[in-house]
PAPA-276524 format. One record per residue (C-alpha): residue number from 1; x, y, z; residue in three letters. Coordinates in steps of 0.25 Angstrom, whole numbers, plus 5000, padded with zeros to 4 digits. Layout:
# residues N
[NUM,[X,Y,Z],"ALA"]
...
END
This chain:
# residues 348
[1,[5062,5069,4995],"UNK"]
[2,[5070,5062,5003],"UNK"]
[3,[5085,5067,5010],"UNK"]
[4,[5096,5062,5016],"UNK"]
[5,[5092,5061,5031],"UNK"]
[6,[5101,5071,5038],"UNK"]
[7,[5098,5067,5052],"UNK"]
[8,[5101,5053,5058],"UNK"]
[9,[5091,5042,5059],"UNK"]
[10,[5088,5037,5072],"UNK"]
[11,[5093,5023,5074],"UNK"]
[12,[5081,5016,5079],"UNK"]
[13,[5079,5001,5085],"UNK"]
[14,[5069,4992,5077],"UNK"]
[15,[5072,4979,5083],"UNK"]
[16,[5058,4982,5090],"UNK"]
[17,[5051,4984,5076],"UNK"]
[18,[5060,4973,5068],"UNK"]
[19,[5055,4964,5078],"UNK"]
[20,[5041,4968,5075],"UNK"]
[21,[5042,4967,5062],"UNK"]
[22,[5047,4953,5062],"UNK"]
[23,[5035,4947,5070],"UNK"]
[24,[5026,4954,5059],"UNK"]
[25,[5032,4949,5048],"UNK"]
[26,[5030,4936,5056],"UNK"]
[27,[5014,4937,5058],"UNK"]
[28,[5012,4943,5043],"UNK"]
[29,[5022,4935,5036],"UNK"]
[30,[5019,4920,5042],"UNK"]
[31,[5007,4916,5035],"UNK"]
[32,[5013,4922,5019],"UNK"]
[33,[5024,4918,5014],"UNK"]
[34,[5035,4925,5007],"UNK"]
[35,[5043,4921,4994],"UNK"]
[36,[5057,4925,4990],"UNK"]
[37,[5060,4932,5001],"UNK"]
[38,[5074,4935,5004],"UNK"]
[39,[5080,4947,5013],"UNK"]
[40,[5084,4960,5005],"UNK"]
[41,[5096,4963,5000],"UNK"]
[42,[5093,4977,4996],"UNK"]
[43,[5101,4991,4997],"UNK"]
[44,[5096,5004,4996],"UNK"]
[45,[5108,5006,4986],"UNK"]
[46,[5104,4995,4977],"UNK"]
[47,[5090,5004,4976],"UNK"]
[48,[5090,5014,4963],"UNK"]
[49,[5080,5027,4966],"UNK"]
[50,[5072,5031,4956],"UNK"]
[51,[5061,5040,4960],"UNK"]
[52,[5054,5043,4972],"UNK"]
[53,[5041,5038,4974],"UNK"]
[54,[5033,5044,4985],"UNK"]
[55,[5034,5045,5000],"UNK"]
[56,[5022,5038,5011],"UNK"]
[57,[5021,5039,5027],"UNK"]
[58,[5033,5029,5028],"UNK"]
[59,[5042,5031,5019],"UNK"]
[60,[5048,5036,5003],"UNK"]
[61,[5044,5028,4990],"UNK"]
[62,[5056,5026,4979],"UNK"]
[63,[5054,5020,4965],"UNK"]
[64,[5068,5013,4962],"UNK"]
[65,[5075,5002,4955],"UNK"]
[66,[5082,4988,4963],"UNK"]
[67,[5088,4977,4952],"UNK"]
[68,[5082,4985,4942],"UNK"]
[69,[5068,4987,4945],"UNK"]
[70,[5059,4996,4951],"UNK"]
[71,[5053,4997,4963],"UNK"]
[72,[5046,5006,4975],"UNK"]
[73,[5055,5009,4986],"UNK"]
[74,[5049,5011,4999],"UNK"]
[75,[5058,5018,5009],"UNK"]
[76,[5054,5019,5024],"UNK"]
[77,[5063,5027,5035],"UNK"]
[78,[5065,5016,5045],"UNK"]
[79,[5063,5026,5058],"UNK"]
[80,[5050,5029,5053],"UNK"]
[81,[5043,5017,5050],"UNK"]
[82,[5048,5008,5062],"UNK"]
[83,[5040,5019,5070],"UNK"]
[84,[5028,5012,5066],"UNK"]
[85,[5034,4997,5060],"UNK"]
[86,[5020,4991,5058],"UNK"]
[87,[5019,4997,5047],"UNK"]
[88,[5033,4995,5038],"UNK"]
[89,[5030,4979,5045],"UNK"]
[90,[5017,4977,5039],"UNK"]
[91,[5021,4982,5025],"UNK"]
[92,[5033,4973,5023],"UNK"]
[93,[5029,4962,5031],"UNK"]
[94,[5018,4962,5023],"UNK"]
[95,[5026,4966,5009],"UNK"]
[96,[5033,4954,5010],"UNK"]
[97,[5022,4944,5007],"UNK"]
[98,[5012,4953,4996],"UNK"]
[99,[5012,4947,4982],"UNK"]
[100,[5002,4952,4975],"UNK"]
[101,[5000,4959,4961],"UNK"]
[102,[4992,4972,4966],"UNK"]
[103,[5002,4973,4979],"UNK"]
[104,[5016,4980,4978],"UNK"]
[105,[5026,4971,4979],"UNK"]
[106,[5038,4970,4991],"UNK"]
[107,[5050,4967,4985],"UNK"]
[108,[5061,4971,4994],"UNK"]
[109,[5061,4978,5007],"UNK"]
[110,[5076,4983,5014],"UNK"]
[111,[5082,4993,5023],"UNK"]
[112,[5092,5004,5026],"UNK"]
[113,[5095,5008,5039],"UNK"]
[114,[5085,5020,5040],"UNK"]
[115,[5074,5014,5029],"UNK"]
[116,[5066,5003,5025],"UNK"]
[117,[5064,4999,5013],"UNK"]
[118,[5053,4991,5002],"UNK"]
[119,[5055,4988,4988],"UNK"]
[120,[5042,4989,4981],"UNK"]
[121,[5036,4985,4969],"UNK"]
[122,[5036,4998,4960],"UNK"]
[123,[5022,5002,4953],"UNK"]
[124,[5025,5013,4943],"UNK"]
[125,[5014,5019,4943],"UNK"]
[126,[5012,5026,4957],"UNK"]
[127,[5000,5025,4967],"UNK"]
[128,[4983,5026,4965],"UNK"]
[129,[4984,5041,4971],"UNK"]
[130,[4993,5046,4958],"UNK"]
[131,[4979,5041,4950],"UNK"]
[132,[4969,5046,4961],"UNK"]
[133,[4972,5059,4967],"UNK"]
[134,[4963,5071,4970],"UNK"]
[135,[4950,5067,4964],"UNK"]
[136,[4957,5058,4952],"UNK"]
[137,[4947,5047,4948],"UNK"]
[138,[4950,5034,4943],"UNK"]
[139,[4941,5026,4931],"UNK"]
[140,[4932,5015,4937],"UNK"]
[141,[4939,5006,4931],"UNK"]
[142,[4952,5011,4935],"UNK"]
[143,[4949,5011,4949],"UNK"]
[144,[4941,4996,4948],"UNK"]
[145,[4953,4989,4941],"UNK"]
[146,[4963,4996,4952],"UNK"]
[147,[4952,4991,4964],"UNK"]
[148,[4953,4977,4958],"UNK"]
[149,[4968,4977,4961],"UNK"]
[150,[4967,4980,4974],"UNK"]
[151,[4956,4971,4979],"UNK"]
[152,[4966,4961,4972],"UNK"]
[153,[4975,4966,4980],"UNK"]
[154,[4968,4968,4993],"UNK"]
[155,[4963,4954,4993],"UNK"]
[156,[4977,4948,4992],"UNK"]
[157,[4980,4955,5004],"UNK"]
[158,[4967,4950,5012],"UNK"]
[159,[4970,4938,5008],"UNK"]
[160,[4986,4939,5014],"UNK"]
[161,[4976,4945,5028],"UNK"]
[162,[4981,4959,5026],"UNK"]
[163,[4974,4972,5027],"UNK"]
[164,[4979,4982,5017],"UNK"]
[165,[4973,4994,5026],"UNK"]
[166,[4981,5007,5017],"UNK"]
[167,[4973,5006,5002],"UNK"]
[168,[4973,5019,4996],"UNK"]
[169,[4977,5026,4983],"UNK"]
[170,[4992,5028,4988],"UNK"]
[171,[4995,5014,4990],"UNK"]
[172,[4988,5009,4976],"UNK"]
[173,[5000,5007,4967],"UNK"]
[174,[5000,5009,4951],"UNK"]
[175,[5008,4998,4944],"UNK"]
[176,[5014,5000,4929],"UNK"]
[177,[5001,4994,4924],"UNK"]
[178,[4993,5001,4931],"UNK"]
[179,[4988,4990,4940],"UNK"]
[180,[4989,4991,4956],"UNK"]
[181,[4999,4989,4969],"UNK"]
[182,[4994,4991,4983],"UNK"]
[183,[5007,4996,4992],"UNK"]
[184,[5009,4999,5008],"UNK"]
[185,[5006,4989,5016],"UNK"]
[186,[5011,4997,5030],"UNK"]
[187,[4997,4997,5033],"UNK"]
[188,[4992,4982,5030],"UNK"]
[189,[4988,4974,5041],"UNK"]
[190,[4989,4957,5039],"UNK"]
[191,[4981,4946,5049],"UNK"]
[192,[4972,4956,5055],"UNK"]
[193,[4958,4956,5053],"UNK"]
[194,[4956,4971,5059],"UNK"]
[195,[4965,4979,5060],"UNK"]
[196,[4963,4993,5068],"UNK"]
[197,[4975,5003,5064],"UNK"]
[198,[4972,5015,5060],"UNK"]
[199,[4979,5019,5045],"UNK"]
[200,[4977,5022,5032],"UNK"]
[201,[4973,5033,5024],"UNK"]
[202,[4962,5042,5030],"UNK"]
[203,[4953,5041,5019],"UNK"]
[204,[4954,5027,5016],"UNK"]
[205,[4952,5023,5032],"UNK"]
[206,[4940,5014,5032],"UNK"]
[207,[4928,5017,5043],"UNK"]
[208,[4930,5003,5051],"UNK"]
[209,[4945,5008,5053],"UNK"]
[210,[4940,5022,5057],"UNK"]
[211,[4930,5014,5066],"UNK"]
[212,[4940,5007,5074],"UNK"]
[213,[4936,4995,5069],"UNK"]
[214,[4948,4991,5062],"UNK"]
[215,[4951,4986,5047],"UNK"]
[216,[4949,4974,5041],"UNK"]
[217,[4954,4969,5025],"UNK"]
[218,[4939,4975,5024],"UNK"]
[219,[4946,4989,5024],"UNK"]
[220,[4954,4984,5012],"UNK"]
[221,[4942,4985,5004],"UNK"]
[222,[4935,4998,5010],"UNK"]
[223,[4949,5004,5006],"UNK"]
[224,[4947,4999,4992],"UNK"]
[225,[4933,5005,4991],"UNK"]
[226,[4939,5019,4996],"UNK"]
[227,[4950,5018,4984],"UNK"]
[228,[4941,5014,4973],"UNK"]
[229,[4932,5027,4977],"UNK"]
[230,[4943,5036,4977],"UNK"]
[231,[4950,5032,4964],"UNK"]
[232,[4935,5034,4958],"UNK"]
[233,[4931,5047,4965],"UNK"]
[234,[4943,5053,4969],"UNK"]
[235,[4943,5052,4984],"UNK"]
[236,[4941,5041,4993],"UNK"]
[237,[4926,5041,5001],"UNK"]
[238,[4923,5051,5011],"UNK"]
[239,[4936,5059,5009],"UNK"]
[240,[4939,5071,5016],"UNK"]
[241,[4951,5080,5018],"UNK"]
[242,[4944,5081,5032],"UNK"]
[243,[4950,5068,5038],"UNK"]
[244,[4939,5070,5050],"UNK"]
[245,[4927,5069,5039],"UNK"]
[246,[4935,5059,5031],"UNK"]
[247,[4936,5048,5042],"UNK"]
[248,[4920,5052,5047],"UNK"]
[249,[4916,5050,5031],"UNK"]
[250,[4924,5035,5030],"UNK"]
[251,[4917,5032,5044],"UNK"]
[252,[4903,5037,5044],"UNK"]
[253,[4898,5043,5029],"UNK"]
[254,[4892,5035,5017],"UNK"]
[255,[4899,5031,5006],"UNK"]
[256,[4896,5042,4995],"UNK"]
[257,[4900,5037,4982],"UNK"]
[258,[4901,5048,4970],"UNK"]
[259,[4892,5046,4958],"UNK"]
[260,[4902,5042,4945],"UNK"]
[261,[4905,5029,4954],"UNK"]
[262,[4901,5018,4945],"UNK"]
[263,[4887,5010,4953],"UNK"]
[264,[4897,4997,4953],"UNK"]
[265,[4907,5006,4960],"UNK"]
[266,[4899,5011,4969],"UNK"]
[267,[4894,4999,4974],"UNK"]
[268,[4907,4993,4976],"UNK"]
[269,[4911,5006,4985],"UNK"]
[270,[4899,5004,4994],"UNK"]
[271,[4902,4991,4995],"UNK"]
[272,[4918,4991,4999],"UNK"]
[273,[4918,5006,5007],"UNK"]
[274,[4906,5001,5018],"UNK"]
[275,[4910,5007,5032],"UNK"]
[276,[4907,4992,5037],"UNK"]
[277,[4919,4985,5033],"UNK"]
[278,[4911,4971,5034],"UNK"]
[279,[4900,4977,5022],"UNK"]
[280,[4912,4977,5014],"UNK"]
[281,[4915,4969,5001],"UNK"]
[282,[4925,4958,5002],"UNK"]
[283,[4936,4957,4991],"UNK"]
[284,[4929,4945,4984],"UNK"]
[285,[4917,4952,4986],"UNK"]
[286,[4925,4963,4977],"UNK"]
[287,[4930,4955,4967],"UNK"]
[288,[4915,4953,4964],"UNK"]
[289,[4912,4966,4962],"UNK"]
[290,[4906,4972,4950],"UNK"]
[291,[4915,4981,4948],"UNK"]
[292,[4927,4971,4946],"UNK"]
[293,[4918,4963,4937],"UNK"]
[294,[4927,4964,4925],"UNK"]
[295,[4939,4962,4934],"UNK"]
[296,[4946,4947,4933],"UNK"]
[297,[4954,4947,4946],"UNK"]
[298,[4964,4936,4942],"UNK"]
[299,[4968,4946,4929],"UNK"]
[300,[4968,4957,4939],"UNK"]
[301,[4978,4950,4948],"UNK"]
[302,[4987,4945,4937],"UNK"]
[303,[4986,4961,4928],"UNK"]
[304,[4979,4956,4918],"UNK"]
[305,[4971,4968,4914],"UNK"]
[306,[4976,4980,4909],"UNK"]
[307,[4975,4991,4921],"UNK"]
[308,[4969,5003,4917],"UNK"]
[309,[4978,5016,4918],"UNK"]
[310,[4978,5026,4929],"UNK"]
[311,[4981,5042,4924],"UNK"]
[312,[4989,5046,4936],"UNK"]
[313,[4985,5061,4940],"UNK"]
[314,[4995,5072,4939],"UNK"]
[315,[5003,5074,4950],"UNK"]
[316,[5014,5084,4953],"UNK"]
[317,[5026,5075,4953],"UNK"]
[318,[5037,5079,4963],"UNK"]
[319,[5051,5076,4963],"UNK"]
[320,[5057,5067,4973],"UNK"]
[321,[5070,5063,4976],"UNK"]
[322,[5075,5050,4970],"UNK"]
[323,[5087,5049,4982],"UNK"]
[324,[5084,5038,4993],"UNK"]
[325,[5094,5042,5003],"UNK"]
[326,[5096,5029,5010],"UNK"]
[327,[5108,5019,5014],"UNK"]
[328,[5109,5005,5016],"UNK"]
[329,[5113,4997,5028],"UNK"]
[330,[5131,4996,5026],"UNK"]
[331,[5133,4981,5021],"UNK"]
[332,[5138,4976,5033],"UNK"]
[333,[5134,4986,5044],"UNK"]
[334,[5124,4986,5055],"UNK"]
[335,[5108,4987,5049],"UNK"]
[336,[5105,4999,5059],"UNK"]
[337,[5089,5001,5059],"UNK"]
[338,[5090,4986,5053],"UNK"]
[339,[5072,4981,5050],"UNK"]
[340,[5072,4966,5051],"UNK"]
[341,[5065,4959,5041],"UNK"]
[342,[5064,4970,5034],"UNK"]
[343,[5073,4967,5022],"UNK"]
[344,[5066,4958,5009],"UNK"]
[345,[5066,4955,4998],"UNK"]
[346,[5057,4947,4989],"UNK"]
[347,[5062,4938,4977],"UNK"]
[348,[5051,4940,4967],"UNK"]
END
């Protein structure tokens, strides 16, 4: 729930960080380019609240309305994210340019004085976890069609020389038609071949990371072997409460895979979750795989096909405030706390 903040917000300098964030944008943004692009306009007043939608590491989720449509509203307290600005760079910087159908859309970012802001594409139907959680186990077709998606989506993002680096249920989105969005980029990485910073979920950390060999887009598609194993058994490989045994069992034990996994399955897993990054199938190699036999990519792409329809579990829904306490810069004052190049807005 979130309150009035009774305590008074430390003005902090972020010249240093706005300076940073320029010469990021500059290195990931000079090689794509981006259309209809104008600098936002938007006010927090201009924003209608309608429910609460989830709070992460970085910040609070609202689902609201702008000009009459709905969106996500991602809210992120300014004193804590420029602590570590990497992150809240990587994700708009790289926002800015994604267009693709199984990627959530960036459609306007702003700010107050004491918060950053993004305007997201809205999917109604919440995140993968909601149709997952505690031992729930997804139909094999199910979880092949949602796969498909992703590799579609991953291999947009290869192809843009990104890694993606945080897949998991959480950031799996489920659209009206039950079709897929992959949010949260604070993580990606673009123009690195390897890449050596330790993140991620503990149970979706790949052995070569763990190593300290670094990541590669290789990870991408271990990542995707640990969801499609979870969404079928319940729990992803080697998984422990045991953090200790957990990261021993991704680095050093055999694959065990359970008994109702389909043999076509089954040999996709052991193909994709190797502990040798390099023995790994490619995404063309994928595509080719008998378990997407009856999938036509191109009528993937464009939604062609009728998505089957996840039954979300039971959950315990709990109340949360609807209030965003929040005001915008005065119209002709100073922009205390002022991010440049934060403020977008795309035209599509």
């Amino acid at each position: 729930m979130m309150e009035k903040q009774n305590q008074e917000i430390e003005i902090f300098d972020v010249e240093k960080q706005s300076i940073q964030m320029n010469q990021y944008e500059k290195s990931i943004l000079s090689q794509h380019q981006i259309y209809n692009y104008t600098r936002s306009s938007i006010k927090i007043k201009d924003v209608q609240v309608l429910s609460h939608l989830g709070k992460g590491a970085f910040g609070q989720v609202f689902k609201v309305i702008y000009k009459n449509k709905i969106y996500a509203l991602k809210q992120q307290l300014k004193q804590q994210v420029l602590q570590d600005v990497k992150y809240i760079q990587s994700e708009l910087s790289i926002m800015k340019y994604l267009n693709h159908p199984f990627v959530v859309k960036l459609h306007h970012s702003f700010q107050t004085q004491h918060y950053l802001y993004m305007l997201l594409e809205y999917c109604d139907n919440g995140d993968l976890i909601n149709y997952m959680a505690k031992g729930t186990v997804l139909q094999e077709p199910q979880a092949v069609f949602i796969i498909a998606q992703i590799i579609l989506a991953l291999e947009y993002l290869h192809s843009l020389n990104l890694i993606y680096r945080d897949l998991k249920p959480e950031n799996v989105m489920v659209t009206k038609n039950n079709y897929i969005k992959l949010i949260d980029f604070g993580l990606s990485k673009e123009g690195f071949n390897v890449t050596h910073t330790f993140c991620g979920s503990p149970a979706y950390l790949s052995p070569e990371l763990l190593n300290g060999h670094g990541v590669t887009q290789s990870t991408d598609i271990y990542t995707v072997g640990l969801l499609l194993y979870e969404m079928l058994s319940g729990y992803p490989p080697h998984f422990s409460n045991n953090i200790r045994v957990l990261l021993n069992g991704i680095q050093n034990e055999e694959l065990r895979i359970p008994k109702h996994f389909s043999g076509s399955i089954k040999n996709f897993l052991e193909q994709i979750i190797t502990k040798n990054p390099n023995e790994r199938l490619s995404i063309k190699q994928i595509k080719n795989h008998i378990i997407f036999a009856e999938i036509d990519w191109l009528k993937l792409k464009q939604q062609e096909y009728i998505a089957p329809v996840l039954k979300r579990k039971e959950a315990n829904k709990q109340l949360l405030s609807t209030r965003l306490i929040d005001h915008d810069y005065p119209q002709d004052g100073e922009r205390i706390n002022e991010v440049f190049g934060w403020d977008y807005s795309c035209q599509n």
